[in-house]
N, C-alpha and C positions, 0 to 999 in steps of 0.2 A: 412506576409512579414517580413523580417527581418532586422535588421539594420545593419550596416556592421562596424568591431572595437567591441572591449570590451561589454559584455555586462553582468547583473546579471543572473545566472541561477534561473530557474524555477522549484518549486515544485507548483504540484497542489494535493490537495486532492480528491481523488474521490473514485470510488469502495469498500469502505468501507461497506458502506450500500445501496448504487446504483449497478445496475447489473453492466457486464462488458461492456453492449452497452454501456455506459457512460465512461468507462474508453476511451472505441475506439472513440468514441466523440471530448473527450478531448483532445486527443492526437493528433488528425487530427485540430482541429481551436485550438490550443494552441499553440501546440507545445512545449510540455515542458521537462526539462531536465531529472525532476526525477517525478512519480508520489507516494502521501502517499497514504498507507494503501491501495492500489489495489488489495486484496486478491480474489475480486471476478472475475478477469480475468482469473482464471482458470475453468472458468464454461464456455467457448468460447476461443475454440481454435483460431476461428483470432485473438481475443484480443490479447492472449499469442504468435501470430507470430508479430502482430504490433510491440509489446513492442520488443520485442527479434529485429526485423529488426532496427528500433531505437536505440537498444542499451541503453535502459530507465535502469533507477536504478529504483528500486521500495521498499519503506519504508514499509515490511510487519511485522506485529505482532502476530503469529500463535495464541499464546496462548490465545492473548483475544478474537480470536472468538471462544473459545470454548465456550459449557453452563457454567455457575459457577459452578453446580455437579462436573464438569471434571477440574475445576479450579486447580491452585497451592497453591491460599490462600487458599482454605478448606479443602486443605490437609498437609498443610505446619505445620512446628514442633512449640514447644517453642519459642514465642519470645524473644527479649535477655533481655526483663525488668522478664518474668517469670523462665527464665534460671537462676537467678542468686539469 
């Protein structure tokens, strides 16, 4: 339920390292404005219609789910203390 007037918007974390059932979880008793790190709703297509019907922001960060092999620090150049 909601409260009606002014309210704090909501992030919730989730789908990070929980499937995307948990994001669709969340988002149904929460209700929340934005969810972080949801990267895993694209393994479940309703997940990715909920958020989309919502209109959810979603705080993703590709790069850190890669392996570290595929990382940017282990391939990243000179730091600027060795640069110089």
């Amino acid at each position: 339920m909601r409260r009606r007037g002014p309210r704090l918007k909501v992030t919730i974390h989730t789908g990070e390292d929980t499937p995307a059932s948990f994001v669709i979880d969340t988002i149904r008793l929460a209700n929340p404005d934005r969810i972080g790190h949801g990267i895993h709703i694209l393994e479940d297509p309703a997940a990715v219609d909920l958020v989309r019907e919502r209109g959810l922001t979603l705080e993703v960060q590709p790069l850190e789910q890669l392996p570290d092999q595929f990382s940017l620090r282990a391939h990243r150049g000179p730091s600027s203390q060795e640069a110089v």
